[in-house]
C-alpha positions as CSV (number, residue, x, y, z in Angstrom):
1,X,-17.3,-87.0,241.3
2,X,-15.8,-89.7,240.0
3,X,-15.0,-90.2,236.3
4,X,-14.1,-93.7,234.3
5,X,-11.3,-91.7,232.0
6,X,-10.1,-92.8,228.5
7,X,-6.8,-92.2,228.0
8,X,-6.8,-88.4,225.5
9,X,-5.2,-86.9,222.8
10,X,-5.1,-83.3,222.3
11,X,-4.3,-82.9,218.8
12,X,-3.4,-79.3,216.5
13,X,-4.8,-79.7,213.0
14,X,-3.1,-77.6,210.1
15,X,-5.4,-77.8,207.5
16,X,-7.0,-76.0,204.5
17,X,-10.5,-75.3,203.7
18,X,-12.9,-74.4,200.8
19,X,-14.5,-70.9,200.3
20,X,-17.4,-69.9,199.1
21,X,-17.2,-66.9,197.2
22,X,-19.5,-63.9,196.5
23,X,-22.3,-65.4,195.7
24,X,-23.3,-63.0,193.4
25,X,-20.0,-61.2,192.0
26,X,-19.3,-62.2,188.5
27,X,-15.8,-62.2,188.0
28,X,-13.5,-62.1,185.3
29,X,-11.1,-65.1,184.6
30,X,-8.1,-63.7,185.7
31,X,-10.1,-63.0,189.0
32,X,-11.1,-66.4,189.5
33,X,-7.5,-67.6,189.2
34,X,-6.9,-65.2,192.6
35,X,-9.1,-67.3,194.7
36,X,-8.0,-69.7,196.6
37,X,-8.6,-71.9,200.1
38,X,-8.1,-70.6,203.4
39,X,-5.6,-72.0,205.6
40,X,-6.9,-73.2,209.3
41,X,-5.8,-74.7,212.2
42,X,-8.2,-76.4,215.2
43,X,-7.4,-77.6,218.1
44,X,-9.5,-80.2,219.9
45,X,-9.4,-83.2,222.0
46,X,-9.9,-86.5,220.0
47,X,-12.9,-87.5,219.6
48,X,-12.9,-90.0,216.7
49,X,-10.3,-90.8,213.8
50,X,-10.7,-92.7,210.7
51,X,-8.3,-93.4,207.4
52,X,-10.7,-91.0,206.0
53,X,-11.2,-88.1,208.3
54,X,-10.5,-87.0,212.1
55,X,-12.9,-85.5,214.7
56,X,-12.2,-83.5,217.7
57,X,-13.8,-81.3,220.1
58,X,-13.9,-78.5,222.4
59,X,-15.2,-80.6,225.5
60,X,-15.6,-83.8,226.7
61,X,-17.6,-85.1,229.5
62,X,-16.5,-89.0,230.7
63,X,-18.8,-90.8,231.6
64,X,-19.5,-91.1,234.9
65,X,-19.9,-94.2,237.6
66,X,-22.9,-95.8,237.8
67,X,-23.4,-94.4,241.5
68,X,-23.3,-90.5,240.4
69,X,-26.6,-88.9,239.9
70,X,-25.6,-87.7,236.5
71,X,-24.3,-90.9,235.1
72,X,-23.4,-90.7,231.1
73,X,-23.2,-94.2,229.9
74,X,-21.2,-93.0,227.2
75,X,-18.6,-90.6,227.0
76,X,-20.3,-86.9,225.7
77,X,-18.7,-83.9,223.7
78,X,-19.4,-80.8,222.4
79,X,-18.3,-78.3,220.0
80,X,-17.4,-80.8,217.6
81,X,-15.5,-80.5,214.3
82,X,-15.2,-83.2,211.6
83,X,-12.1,-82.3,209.0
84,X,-11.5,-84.6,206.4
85,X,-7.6,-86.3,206.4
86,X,-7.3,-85.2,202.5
87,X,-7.3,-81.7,204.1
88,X,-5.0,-82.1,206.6
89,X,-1.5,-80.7,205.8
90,X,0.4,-81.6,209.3
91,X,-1.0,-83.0,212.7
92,X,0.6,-82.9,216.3
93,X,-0.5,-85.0,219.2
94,X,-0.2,-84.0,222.6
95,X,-1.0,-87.1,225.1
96,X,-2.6,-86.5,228.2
């Protein structure tokens, strides 16, 4: 099969991101101060990047020659993760 290919990023994402809590502990201020958010990273292929936020994702399905029986007329992915840039504490790019 034969695929009309974008050029692709793969891209690692350091980033942090908010917890919810036990909903129904009641804790005492000193407690509270304890909490704080989690530190991720995702990796993904680029998907979609804005001043505001970057998307990536696990898969990614070009899309396809008119001729193949399961043409895509746009690209397709999956597993898709949105993270906002204000989040984002360092970014690597990996070109394909």
């Amino acid at each position: 099969m034969k695929a009309i290919q974008k050029k692709k990023e793969i891209v690692i994402i350091w980033w942090e991101d908010a917890v919810i809590h036990n909903l129904t502990a009641q804790l005492d201020e000193s407690e509270v101060k304890e909490h704080m958010p989690i530190q991720a990273i995702s990796v993904g292929i680029l998907a979609d990047e804005t001043k505001d936020h970057i998307t990536i994702s696990a898969d990614n399905f070009p899309r396809m020659q008119k001729s193949e029986m399961m043409a895509f007329r746009e690209e397709q992915y999956r597993q898709i993760s949105t993270i906002p840039k204000a989040c984002i504490k360092k970014m690597k790019r990996i070109k394909l």
